[in-house]
C-alpha positions in Angstrom: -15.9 -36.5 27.3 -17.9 -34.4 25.0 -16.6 -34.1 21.8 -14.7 -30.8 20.5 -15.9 -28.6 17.7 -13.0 -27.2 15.4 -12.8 -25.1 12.6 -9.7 -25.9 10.5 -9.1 -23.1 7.8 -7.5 -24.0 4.8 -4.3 -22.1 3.6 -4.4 -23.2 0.4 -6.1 -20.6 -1.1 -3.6 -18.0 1.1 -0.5 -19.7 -0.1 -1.6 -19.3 -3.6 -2.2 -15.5 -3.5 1.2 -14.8 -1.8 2.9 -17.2 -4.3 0.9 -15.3 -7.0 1.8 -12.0 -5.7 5.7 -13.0 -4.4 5.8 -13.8 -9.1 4.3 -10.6 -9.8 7.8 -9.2 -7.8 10.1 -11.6 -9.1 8.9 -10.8 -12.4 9.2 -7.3 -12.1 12.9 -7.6 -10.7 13.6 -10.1 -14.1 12.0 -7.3 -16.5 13.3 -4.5 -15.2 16.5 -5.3 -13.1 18.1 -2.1 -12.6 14.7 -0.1 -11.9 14.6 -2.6 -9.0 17.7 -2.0 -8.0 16.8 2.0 -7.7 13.5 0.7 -6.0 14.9 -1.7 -3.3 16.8 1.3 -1.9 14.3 4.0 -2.2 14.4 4.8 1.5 17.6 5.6 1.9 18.4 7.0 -1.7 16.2 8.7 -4.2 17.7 7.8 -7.2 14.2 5.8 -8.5 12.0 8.5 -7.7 14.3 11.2 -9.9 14.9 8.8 -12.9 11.6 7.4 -13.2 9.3 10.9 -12.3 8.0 11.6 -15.5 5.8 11.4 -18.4 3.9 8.4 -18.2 5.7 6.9 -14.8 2.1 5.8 -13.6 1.6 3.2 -17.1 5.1 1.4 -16.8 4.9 -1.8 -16.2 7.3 -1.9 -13.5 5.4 0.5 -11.5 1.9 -1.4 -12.5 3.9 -5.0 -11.3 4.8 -3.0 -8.1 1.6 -1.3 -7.8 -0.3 -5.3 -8.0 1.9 -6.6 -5.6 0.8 -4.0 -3.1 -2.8 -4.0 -3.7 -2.8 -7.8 -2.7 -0.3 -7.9 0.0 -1.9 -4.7 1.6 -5.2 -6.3 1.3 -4.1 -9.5 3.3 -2.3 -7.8 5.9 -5.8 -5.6 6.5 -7.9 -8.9 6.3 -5.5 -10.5 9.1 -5.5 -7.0 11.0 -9.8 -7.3 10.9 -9.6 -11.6 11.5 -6.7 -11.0 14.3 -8.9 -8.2 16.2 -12.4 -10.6 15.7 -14.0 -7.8 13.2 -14.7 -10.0 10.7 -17.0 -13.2 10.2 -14.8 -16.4 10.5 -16.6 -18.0 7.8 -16.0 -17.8 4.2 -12.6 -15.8 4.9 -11.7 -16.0 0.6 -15.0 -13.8 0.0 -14.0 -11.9 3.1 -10.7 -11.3 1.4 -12.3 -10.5 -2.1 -14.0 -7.9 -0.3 -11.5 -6.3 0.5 -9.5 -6.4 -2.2 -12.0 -5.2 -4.7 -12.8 -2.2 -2.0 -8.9 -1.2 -1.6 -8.6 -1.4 -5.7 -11.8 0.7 -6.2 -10.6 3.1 -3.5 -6.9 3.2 -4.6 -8.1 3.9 -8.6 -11.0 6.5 -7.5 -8.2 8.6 -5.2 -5.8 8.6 -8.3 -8.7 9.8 -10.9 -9.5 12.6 -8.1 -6.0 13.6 -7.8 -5.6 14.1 -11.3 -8.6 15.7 -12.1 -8.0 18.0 -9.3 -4.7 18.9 -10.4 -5.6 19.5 -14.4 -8.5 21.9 -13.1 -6.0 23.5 -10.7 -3.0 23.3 -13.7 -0.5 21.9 -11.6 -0.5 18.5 -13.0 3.5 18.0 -13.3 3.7 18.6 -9.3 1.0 16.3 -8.1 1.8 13.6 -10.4 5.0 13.6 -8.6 3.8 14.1 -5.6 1.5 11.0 -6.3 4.1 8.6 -8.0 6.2 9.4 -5.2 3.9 8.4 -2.4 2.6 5.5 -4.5 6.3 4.2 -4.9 6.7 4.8 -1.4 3.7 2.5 -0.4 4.9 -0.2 -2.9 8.0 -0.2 -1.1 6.3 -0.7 2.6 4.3 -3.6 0.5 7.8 -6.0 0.7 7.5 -5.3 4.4 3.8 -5.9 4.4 4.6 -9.5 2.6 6.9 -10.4 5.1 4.0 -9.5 8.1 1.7 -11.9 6.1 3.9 -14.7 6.0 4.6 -14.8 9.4 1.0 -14.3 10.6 -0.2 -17.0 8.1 2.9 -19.5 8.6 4.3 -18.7 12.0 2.7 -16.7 14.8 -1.3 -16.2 14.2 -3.0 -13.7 15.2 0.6 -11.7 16.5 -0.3 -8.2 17.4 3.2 -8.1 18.1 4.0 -8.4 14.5 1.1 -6.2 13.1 2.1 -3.2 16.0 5.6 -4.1 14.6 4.7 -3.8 10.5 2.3 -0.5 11.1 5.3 0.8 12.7 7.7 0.2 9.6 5.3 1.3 7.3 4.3 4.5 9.0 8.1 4.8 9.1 8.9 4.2 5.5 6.1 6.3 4.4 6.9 9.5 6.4 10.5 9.5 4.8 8.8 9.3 1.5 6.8 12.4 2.9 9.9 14.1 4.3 12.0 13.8 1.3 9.1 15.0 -1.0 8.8 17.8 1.2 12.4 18.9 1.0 12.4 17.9 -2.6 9.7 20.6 -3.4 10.5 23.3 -0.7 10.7 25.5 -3.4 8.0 24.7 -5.6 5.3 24.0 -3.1 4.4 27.1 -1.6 2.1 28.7 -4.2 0.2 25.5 -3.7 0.9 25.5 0.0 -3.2 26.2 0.8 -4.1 23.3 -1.7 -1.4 21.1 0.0 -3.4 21.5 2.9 -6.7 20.6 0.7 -5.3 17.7 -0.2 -4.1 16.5 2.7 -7.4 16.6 4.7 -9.6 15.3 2.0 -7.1 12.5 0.1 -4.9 11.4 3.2 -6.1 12.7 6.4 -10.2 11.7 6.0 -9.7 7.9 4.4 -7.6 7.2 7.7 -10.3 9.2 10.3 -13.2 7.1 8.5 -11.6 4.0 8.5 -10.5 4.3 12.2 -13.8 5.5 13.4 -15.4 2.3 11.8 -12.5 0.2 13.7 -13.5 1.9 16.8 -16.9 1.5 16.9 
């Protein structure tokens, strides 16, 4: 019998960035207990979004916590997405990670800078920075469900494109009720903006997600 090569990856290092991150919640929900209450039901009820949409929403620390907790959850569940479908090396999968944490912070802070920018020069500032703190809450929110993805394709079922299909799902879900509500919470307001909505769309939202699947693709 010839003998067996096997690569055994450690957890260790995975186990301690989801603990890290799963603190970075609880501490946020020991801070601030009733703004997590708010936030644990944003889907259905958008009591969060109207008490905590103003002046200076984006520096809180609750939404900073929240914001953290997404940044490395969302980067895990994209390095398992890329490890699951064989698009990454299997080799040095911490640096791998790294990677793409540093790139989804970088790209997270560069889209909020252009957003603002764009809406001082176009003086509509109060609506996009709701629009943005919205959609940002919205995404911190799909980051619980993203957590619970991790876990299981870390701890349970490897590699289950059953349970990424299953996650992308929920968060598309969650995120087009955020969109939905926003919508109907600024039916009113919106139109003299309507054409740079549209902008906005296609540049901030639509492009990242053509680029990004046309690398996946090819």
């Amino acid at each position: 019998m010839e003998p067996i090569e096997k690569t055994i990856v450690s957890l260790d290092w995975m186990t301690i960035m989801l603990f890290t991150s799963l603190v970075v919640l609880a501490l946020g929900k020991y801070l601030f207990h009733k703004k997590f209450l708010n936030f644990i039901i944003l889907p259905f009820n958008d009591k969060y979004i109207l008490l905590h949409n103003k002046k200076r929403q984006f520096s809180h620390w609750f939404h900073l916590l929240l914001t953290l907790f997404q940044l490395v959850n969302l980067s895990f569940f994209i390095f398992l997405i890329l490890h699951s479908f064989d698009l990454v090396s299997q080799d040095s999968t911490l640096t791998n990670y790294l990677i793409i944490l540093g790139f989804l912070a970088l790209f997270e802070l560069v889209k909020f800078l252009i957003q603002m920018f764009t809406a001082f020069v176009f003086n509509n500032l109060s609506l996009i920075s709701s629009f943005v703190f919205s959609k940002i809450s919205y995404l911190n929110y799909s980051s619980i469900i993203i957590c619970v993805a991790n876990i299981l394709l870390i701890y349970i079922s490897n590699d289950s494109k059953t349970i990424i299909y299953t996650a992308l799902a929920l968060i598309f879900l969650i995120n087009g009720i955020g969109l939905t509500k926003l919508l109907k919470n600024h039916q009113k307001t919106l139109p003299p903006y309507f054409l740079y909505f549209i902008l906005y769309l296609c540049a901030l939202e639509i492009a990242p997600l053509v680029l990004i699947g046309s690398y996946l693709k090819g």
